[in-house]
Backbone as JSON, one array per atom type, in Angstrom:
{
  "sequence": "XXXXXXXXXXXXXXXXXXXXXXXXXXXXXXXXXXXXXXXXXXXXXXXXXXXXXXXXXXXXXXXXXXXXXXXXXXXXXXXXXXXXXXXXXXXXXXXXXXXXXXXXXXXXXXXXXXXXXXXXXXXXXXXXXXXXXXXXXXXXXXXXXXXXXXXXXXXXXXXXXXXXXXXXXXXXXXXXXXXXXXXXXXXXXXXXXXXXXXXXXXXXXXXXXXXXXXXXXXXXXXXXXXXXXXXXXXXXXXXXXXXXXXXXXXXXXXXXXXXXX",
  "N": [[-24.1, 22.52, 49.14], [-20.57, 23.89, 48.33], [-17.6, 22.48, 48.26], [-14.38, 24.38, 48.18], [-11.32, 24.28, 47.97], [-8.13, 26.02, 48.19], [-4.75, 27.88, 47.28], [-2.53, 29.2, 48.82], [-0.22, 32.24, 50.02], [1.94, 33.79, 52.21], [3.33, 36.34, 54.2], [4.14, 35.91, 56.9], [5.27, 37.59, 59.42], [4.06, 39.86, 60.49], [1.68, 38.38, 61.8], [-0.2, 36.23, 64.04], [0.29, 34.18, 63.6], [-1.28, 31.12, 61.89], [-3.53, 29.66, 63.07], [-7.29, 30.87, 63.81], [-7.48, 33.67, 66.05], [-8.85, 36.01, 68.97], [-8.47, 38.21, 69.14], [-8.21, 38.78, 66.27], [-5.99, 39.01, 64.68], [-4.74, 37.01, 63.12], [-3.68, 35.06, 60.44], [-6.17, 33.29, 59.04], [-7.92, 34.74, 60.27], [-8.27, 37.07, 58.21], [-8.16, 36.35, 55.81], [-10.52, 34.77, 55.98], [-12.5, 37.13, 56.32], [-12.36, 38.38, 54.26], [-13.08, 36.66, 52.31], [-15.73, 35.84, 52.89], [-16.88, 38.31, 52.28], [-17.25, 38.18, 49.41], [-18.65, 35.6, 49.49], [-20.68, 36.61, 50.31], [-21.25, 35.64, 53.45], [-20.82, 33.9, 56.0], [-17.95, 32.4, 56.56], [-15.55, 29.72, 56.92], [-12.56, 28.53, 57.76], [-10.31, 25.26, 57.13], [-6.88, 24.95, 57.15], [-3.64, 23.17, 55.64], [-1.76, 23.56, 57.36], [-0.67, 24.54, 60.56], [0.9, 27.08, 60.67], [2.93, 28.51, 63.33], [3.2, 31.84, 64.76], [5.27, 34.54, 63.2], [5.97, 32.79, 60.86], [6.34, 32.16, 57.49], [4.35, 31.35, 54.54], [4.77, 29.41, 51.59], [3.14, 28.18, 50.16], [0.48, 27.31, 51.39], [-2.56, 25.14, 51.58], [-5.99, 25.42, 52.1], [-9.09, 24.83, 52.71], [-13.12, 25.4, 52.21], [-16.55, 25.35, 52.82], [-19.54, 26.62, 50.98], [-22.33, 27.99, 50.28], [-22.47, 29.34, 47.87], [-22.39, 29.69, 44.3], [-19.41, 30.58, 42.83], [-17.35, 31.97, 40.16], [-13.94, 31.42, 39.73], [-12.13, 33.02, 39.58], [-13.13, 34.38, 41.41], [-12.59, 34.4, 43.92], [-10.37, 34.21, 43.71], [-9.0, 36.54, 42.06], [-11.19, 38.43, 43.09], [-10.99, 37.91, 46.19], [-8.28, 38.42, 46.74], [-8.41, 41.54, 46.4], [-9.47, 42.01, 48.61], [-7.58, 42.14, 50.62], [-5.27, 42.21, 52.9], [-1.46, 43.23, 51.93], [0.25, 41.64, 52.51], [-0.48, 38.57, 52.2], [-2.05, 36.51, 49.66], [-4.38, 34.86, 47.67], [-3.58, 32.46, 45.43], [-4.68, 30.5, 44.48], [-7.97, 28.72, 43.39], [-10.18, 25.82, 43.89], [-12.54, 24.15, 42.85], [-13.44, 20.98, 44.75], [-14.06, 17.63, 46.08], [-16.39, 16.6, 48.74], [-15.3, 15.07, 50.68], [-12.73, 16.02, 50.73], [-10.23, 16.75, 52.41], [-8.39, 19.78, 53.8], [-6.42, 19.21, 55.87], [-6.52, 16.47, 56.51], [-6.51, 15.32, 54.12], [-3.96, 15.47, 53.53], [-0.65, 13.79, 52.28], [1.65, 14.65, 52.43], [4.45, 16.77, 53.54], [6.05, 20.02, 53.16], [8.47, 21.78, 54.66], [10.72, 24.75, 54.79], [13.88, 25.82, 55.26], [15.23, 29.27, 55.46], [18.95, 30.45, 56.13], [20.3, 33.0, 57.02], [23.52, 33.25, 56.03], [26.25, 35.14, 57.65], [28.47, 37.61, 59.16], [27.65, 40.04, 59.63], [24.33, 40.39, 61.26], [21.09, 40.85, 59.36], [20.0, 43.16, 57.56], [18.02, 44.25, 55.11], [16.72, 41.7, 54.75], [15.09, 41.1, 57.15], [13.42, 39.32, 59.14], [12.61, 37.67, 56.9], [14.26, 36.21, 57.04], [16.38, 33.28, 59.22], [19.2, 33.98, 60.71], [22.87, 33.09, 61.5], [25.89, 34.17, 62.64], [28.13, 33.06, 62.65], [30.84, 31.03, 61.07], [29.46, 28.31, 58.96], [29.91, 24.46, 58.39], [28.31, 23.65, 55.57], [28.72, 20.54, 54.65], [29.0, 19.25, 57.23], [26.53, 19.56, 58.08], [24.75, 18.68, 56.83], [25.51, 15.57, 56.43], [25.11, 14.86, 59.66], [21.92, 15.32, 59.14], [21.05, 12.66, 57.88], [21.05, 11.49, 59.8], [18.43, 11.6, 61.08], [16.6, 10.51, 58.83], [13.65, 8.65, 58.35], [11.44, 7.0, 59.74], [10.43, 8.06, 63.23], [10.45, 8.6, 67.04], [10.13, 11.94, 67.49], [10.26, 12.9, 70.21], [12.43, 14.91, 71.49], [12.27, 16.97, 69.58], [9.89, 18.16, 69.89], [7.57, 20.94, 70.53], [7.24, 21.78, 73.97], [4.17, 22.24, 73.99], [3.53, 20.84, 72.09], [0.26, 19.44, 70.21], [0.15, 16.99, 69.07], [-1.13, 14.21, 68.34], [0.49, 11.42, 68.38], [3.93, 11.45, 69.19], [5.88, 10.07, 67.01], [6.69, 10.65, 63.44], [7.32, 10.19, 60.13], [10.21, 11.3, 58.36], [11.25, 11.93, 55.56], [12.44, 13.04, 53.69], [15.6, 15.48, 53.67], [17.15, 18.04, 52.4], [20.15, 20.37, 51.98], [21.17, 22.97, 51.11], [23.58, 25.75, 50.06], [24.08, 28.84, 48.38], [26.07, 31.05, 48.02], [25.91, 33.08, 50.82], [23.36, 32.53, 52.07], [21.66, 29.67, 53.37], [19.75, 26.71, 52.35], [17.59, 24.73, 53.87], [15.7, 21.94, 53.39], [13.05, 19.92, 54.45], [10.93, 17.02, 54.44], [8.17, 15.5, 54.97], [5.87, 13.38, 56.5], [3.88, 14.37, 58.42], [4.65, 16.98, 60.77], [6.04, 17.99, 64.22], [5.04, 20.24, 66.49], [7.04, 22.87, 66.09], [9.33, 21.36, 65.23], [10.65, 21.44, 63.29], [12.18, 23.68, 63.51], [13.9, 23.12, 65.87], [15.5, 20.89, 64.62], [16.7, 22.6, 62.94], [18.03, 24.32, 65.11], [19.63, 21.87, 66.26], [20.89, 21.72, 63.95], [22.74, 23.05, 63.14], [24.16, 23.86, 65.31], [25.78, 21.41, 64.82], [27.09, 22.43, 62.6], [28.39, 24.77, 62.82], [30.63, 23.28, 64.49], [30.37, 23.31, 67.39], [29.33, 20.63, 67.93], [29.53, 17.16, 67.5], [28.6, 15.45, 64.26], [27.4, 12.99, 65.53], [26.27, 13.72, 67.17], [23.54, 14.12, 67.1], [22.6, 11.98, 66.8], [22.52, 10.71, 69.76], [20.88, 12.83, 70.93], [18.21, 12.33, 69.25], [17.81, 9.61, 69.9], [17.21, 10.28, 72.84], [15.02, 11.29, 73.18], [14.35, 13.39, 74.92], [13.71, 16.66, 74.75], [15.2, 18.78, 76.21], [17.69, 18.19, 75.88], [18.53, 19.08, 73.1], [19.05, 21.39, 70.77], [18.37, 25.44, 71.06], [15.15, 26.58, 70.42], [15.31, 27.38, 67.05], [14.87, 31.14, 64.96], [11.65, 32.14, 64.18], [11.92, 33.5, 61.78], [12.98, 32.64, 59.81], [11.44, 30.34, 58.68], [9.39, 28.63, 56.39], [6.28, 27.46, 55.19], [6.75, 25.06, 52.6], [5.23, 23.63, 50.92], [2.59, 21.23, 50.32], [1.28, 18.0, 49.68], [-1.24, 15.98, 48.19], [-3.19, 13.0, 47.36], [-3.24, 12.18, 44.12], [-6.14, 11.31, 43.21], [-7.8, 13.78, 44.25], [-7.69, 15.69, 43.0], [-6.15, 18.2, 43.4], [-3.59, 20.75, 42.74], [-0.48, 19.96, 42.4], [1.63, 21.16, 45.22], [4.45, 23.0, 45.31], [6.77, 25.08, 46.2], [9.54, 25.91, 46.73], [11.55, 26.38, 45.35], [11.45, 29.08, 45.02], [12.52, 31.1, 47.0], [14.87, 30.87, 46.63], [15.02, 32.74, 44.82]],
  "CA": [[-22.88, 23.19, 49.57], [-20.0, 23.55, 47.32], [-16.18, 22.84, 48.86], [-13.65, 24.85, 47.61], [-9.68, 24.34, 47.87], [-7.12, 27.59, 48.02], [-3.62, 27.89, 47.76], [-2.6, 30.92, 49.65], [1.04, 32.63, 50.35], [1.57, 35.0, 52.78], [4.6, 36.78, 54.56], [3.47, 35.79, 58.44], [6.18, 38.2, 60.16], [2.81, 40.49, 61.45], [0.56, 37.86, 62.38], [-0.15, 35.42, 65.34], [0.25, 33.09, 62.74], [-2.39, 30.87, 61.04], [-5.15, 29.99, 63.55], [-7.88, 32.34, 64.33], [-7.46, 34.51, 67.69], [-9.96, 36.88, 69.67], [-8.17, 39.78, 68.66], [-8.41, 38.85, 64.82], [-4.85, 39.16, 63.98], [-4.12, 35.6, 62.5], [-3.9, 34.82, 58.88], [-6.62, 32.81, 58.97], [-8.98, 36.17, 60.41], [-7.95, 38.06, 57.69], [-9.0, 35.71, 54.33], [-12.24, 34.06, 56.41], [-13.1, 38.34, 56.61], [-12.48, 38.64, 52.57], [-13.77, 35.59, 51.83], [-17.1, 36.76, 53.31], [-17.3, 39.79, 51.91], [-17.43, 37.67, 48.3], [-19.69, 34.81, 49.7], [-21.82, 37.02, 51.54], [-21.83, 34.83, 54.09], [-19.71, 33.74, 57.23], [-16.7, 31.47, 55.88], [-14.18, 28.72, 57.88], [-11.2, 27.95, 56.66], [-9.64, 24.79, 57.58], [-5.86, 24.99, 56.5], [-3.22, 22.24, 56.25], [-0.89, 23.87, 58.47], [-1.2, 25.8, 61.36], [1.85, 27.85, 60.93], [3.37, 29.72, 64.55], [3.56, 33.81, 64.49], [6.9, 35.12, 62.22], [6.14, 32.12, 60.06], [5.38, 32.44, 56.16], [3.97, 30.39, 53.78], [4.64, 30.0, 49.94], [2.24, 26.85, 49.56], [-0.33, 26.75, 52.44], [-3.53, 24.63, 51.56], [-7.14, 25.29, 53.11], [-10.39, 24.64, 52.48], [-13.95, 25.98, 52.81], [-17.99, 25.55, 52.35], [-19.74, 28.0, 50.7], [-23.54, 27.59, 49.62], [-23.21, 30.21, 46.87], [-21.5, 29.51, 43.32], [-18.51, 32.13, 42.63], [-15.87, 31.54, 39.23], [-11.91, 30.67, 40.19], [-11.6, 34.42, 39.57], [-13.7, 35.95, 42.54], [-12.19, 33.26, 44.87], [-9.11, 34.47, 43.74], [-8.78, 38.25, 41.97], [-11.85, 39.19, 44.13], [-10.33, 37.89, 47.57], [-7.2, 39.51, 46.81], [-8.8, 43.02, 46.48], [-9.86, 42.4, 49.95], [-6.67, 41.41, 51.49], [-4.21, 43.1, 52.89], [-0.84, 43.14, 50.75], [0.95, 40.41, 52.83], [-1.77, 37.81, 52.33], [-2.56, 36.61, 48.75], [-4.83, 33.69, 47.14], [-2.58, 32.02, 44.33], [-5.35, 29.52, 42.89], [-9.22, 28.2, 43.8], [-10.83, 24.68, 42.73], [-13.62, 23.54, 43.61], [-13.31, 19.58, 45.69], [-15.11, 16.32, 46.61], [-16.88, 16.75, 50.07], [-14.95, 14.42, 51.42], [-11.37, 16.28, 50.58], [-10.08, 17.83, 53.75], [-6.96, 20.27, 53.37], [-5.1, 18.87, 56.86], [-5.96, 15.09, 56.67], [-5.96, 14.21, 53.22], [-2.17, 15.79, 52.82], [0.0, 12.9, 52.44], [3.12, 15.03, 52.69], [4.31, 18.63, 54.1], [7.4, 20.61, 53.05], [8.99, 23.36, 55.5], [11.62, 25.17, 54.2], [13.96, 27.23, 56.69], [16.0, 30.23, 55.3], [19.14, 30.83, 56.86], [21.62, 34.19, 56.39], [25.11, 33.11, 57.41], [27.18, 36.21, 57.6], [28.61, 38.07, 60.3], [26.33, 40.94, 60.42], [22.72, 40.59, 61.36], [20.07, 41.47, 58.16], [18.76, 44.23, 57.87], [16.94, 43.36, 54.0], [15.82, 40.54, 54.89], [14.58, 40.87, 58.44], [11.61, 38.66, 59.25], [12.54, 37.3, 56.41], [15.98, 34.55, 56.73], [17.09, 33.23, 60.14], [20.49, 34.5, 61.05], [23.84, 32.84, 62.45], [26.78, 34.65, 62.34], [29.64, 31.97, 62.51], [30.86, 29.99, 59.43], [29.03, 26.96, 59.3], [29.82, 23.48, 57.64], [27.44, 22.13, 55.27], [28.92, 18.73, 54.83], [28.97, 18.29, 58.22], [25.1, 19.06, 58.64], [24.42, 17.21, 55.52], [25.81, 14.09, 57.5], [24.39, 14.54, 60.63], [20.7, 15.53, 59.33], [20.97, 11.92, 57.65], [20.34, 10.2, 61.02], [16.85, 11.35, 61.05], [15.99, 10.26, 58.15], [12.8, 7.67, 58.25], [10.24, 6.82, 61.18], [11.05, 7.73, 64.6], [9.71, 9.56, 68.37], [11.08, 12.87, 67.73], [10.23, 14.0, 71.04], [13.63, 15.62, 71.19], [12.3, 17.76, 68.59], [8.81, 18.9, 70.29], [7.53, 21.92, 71.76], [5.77, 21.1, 75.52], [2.72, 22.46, 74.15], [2.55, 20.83, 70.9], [-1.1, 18.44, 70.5], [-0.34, 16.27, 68.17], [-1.41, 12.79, 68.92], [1.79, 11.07, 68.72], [5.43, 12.38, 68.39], [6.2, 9.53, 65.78], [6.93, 10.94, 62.72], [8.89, 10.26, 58.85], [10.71, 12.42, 57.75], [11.17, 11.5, 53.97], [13.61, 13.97, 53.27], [16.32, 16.47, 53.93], [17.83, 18.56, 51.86], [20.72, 21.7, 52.78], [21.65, 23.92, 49.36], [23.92, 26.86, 49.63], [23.9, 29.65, 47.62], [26.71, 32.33, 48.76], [25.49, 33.78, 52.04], [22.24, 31.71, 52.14], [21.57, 28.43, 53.58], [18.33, 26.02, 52.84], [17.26, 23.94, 54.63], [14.25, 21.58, 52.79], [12.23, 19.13, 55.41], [9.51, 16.7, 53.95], [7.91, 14.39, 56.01], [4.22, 13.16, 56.61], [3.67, 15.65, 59.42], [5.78, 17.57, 61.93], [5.55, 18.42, 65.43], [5.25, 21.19, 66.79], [8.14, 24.2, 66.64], [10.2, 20.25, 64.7], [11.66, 22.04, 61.65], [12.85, 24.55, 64.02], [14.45, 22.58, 66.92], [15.83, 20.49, 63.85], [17.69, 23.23, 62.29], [19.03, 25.09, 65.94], [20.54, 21.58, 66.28], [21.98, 21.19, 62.62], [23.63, 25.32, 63.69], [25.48, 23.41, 66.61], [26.98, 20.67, 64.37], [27.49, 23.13, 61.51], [29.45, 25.51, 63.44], [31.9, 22.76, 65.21], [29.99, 22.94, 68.82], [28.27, 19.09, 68.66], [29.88, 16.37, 66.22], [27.56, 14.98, 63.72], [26.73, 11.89, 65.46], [25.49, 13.92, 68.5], [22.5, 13.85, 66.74], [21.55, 10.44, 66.75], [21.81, 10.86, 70.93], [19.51, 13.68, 70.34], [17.0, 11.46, 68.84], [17.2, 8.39, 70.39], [16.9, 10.34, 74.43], [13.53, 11.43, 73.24], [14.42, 14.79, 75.52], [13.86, 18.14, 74.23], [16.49, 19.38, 76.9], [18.85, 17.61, 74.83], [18.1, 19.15, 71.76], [19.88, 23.17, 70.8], [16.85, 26.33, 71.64], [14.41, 26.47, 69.24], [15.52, 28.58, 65.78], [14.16, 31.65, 64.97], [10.31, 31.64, 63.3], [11.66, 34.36, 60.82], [13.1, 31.78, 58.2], [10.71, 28.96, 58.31], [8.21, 28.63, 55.31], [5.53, 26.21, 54.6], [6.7, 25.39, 51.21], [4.76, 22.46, 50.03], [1.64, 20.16, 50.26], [1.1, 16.87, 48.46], [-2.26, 15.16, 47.91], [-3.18, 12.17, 46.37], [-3.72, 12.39, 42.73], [-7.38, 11.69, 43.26], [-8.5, 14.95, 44.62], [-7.02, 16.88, 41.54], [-5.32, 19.49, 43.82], [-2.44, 21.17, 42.29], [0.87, 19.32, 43.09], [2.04, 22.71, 45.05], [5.52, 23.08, 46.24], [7.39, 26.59, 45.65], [10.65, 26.07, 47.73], [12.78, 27.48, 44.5], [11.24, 30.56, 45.15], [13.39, 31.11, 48.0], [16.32, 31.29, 45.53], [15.32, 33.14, 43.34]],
  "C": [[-21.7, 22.74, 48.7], [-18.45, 23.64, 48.35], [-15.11, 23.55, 48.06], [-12.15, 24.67, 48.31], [-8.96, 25.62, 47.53], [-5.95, 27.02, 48.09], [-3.25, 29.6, 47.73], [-0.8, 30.87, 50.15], [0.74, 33.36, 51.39], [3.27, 35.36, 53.56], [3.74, 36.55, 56.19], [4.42, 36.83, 59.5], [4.5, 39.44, 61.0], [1.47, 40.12, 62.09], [0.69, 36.95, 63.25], [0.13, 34.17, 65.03], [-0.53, 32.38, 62.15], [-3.68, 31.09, 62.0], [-5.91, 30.94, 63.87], [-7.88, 32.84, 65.93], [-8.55, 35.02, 67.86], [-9.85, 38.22, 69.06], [-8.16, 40.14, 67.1], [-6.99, 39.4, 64.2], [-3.84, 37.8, 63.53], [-4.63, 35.55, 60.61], [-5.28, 34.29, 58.32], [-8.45, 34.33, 59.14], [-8.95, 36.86, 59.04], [-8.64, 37.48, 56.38], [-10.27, 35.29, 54.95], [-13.08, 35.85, 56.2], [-13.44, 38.13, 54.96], [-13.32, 37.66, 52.11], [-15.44, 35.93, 51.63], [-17.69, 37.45, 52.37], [-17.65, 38.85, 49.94], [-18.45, 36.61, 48.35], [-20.82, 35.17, 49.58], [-22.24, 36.13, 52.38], [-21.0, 34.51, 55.09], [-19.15, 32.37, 56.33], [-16.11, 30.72, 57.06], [-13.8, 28.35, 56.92], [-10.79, 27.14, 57.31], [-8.25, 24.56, 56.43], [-4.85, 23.45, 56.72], [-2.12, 22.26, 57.17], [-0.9, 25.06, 59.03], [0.01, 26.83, 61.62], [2.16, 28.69, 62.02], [3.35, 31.26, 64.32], [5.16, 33.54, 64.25], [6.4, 34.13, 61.06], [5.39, 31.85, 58.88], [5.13, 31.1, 55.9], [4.1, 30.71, 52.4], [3.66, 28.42, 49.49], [1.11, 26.16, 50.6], [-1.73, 26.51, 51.55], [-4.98, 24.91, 52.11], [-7.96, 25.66, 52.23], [-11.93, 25.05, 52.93], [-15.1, 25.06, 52.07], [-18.67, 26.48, 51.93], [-21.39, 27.32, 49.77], [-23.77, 28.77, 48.32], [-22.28, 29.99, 45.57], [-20.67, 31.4, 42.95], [-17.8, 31.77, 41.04], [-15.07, 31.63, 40.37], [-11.9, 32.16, 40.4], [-12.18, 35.21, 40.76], [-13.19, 35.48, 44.14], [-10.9, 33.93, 45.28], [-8.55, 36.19, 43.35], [-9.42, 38.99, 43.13], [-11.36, 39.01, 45.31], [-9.34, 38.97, 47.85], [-7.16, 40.86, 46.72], [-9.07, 43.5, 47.66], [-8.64, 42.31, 50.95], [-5.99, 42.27, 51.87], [-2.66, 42.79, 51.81], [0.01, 42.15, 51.15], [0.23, 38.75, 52.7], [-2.11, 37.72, 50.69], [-3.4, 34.92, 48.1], [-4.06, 33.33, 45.72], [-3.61, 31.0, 43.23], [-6.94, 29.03, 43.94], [-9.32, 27.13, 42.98], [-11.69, 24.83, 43.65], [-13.23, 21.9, 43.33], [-14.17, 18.86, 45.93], [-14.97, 16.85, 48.19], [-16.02, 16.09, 50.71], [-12.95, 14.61, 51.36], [-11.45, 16.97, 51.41], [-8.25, 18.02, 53.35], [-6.63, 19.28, 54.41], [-5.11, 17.11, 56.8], [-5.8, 14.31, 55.72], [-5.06, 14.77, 52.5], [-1.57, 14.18, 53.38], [1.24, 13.08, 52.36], [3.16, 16.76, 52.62], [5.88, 18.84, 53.56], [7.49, 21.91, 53.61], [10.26, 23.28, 54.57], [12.52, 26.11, 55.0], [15.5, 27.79, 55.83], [17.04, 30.61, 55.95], [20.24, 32.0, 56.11], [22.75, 33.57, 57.31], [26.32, 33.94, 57.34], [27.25, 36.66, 58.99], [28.33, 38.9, 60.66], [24.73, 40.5, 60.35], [22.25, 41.17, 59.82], [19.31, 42.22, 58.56], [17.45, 44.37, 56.48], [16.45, 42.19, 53.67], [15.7, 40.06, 56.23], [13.28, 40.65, 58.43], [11.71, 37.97, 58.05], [13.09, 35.58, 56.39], [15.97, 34.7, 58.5], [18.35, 33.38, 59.7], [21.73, 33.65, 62.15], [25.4, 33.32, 62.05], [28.26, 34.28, 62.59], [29.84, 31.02, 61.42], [30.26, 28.91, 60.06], [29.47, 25.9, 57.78], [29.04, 22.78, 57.05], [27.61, 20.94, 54.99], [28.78, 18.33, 56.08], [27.46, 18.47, 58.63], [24.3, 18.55, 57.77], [24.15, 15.72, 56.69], [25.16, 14.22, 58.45], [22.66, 14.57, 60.32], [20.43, 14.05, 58.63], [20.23, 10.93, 58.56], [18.78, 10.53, 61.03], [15.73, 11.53, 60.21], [14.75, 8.78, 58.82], [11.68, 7.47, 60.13], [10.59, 6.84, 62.28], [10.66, 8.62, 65.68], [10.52, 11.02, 67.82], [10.09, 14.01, 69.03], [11.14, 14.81, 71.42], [13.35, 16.86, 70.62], [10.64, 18.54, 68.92], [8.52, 19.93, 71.12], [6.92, 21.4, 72.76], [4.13, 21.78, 74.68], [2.14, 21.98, 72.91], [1.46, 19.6, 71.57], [-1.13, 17.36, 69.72], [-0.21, 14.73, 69.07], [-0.14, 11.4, 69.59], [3.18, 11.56, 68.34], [6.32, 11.53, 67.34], [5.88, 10.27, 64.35], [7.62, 10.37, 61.78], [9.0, 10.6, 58.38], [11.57, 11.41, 56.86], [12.5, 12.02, 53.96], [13.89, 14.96, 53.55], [17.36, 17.33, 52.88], [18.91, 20.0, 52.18], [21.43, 21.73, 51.74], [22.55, 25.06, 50.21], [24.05, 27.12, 48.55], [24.82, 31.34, 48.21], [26.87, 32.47, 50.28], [24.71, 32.9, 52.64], [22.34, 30.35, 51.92], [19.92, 28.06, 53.19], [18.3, 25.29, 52.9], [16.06, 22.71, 53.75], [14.17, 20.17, 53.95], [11.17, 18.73, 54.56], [8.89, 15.34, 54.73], [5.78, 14.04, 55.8], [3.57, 13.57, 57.23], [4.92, 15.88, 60.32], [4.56, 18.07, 63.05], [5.64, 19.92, 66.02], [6.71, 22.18, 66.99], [9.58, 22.64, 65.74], [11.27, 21.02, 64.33], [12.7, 23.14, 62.89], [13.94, 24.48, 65.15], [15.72, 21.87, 65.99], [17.27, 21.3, 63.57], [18.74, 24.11, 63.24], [20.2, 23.33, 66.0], [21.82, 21.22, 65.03], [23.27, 22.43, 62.26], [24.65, 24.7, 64.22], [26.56, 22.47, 65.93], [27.76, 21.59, 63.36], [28.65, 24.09, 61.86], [30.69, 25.06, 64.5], [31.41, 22.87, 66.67], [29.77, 21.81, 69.32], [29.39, 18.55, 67.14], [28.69, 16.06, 65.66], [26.95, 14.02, 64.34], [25.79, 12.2, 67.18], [23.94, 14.37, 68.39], [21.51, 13.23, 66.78], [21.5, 10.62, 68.7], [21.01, 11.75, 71.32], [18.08, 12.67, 70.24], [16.58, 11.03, 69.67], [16.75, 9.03, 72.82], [15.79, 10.72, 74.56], [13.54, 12.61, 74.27], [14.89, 15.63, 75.04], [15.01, 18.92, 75.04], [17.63, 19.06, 76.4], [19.65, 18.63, 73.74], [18.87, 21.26, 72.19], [18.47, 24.02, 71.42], [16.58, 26.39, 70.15], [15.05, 27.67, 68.12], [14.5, 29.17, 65.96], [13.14, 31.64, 63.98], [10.56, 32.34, 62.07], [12.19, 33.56, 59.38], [12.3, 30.4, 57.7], [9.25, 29.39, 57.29], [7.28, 27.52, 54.98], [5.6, 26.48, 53.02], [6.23, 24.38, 50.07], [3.9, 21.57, 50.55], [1.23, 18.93, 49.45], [-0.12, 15.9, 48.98], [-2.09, 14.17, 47.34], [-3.92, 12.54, 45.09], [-5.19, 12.39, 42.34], [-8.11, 12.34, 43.5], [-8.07, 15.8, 43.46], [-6.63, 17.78, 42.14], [-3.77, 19.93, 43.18], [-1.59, 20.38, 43.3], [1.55, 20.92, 43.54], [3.0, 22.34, 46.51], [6.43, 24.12, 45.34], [8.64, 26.58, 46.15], [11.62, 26.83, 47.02], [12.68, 28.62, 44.8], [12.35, 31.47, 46.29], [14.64, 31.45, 47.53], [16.38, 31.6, 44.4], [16.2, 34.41, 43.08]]
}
């Protein structure tokens, strides 16, 4: 059995989001189908992030078995013949057995899009979250500082995420404008469920003069999500980066410029 490695984009605004459903409308249904059809053979994909429904990806990771030798090209041209047009394979290797996309990432990058004008988008719906009051980025600069480095962010979890513990470190934060357009960049060693998104409704509240910056850090430290702003919307968050260790030879793949281009 031969493992193979993907890096895969996709626009998620029409799917349930990554994992596979019943009804076969997850990202994950849709390449395990193509995949197939090039194997000949039933496929699993394990990915390194399970992205929510609305939410794209310009650098999602996942991995398969496949007992039949293919080239890079049927992995990748041939998939993409099968795909639909939101959904594309960007690169194939073939991996050591013992490389798994979700546990041997040693760092994730979300990326969250925001439009800040005072009408709603209509060319880039499903695309950018939307808030239509000036916002300050120095002041959510400063406040997204406090949660930098190792710490509970239950504050920052959905009730239904699974992950084992809500300790987390978040490496880095970055917030660019560009005109109209805010981004956001998040890199950490994992996130929690719906994080990036709880993250950025509260970095809205300081940005727009509702919360001071340092109402952040009591955020954090109360470890209650009731605390915390309502979750942002899924339409600007992107998985925009995975990082391996150098010993699996996986492409170093993080696209976040793309976003501004």
């Amino acid at each position: 059995m031969a493992r193979i490695a993907l890096g895969l984009e996709y626009n998620g605004a029409a799917f349930c989001g990554w994992q596979s459903q019943p009804g076969g409308d997850a990202v994950q249904d849709v390449v395990e189908v193509a995949l197939a059809q090039i194997a000949g053979e039933k496929v699993t994909l394990t990915a390194a992030g399970r992205t929510d429904a609305g939410v794209h990806a310009l650098a999602q990771v996942a991995h398969f078995d496949s007992s039949v030798e293919r080239p890079a090209s049927a992995w990748v041209r041939g998939v993409n013949a099968l795909l639909p047009p939101n959904v594309a394979i960007l690169w194939a290797q073939g991996v050591a057995h013992e490389f798994h996309a979700r546990f041997s990432a040693i760092e994730r990058c979300y990326s969250y899009l925001l439009l800040n004008t005072a009408v709603r988008p209509a060319l880039y719906h499903n695309q950018v979250g939307w808030f239509h009051q000036p916002l300050d980025v120095e002041a959510m600069r400063e406040s997204a500082k406090i949660l930098l480095g190792k710490h509970d962010f239950s504050a920052f979890r959905a009730a239904e995420c699974r992950a084992r513990t809500p300790e987390k470190e978040l490496r880095g934060v970055e917030i660019t404008r560009q005109k109209d357009l805010i981004l956001f960049e998040f890199r950490a060693d994992a996130f929690l469920h719906h994080m990036v998104r709880n993250i950025v409704g509260c970095l809205v509240y300081v940005g727009s003069g509702r919360c001071a910056a340092q109402w952040l850090e009591e955020v954090l430290q109360s470890r209650d999500r009731g605390r915390a702003a309502p979750t942002f919307s899924a339409a600007g968050l992107y998985l925009s980066g995975v990082r391996y260790d150098a010993k699996w030879r996986v492409p170093d793949f993080n696209r976040t410029m793309l976003l501004f281009r």
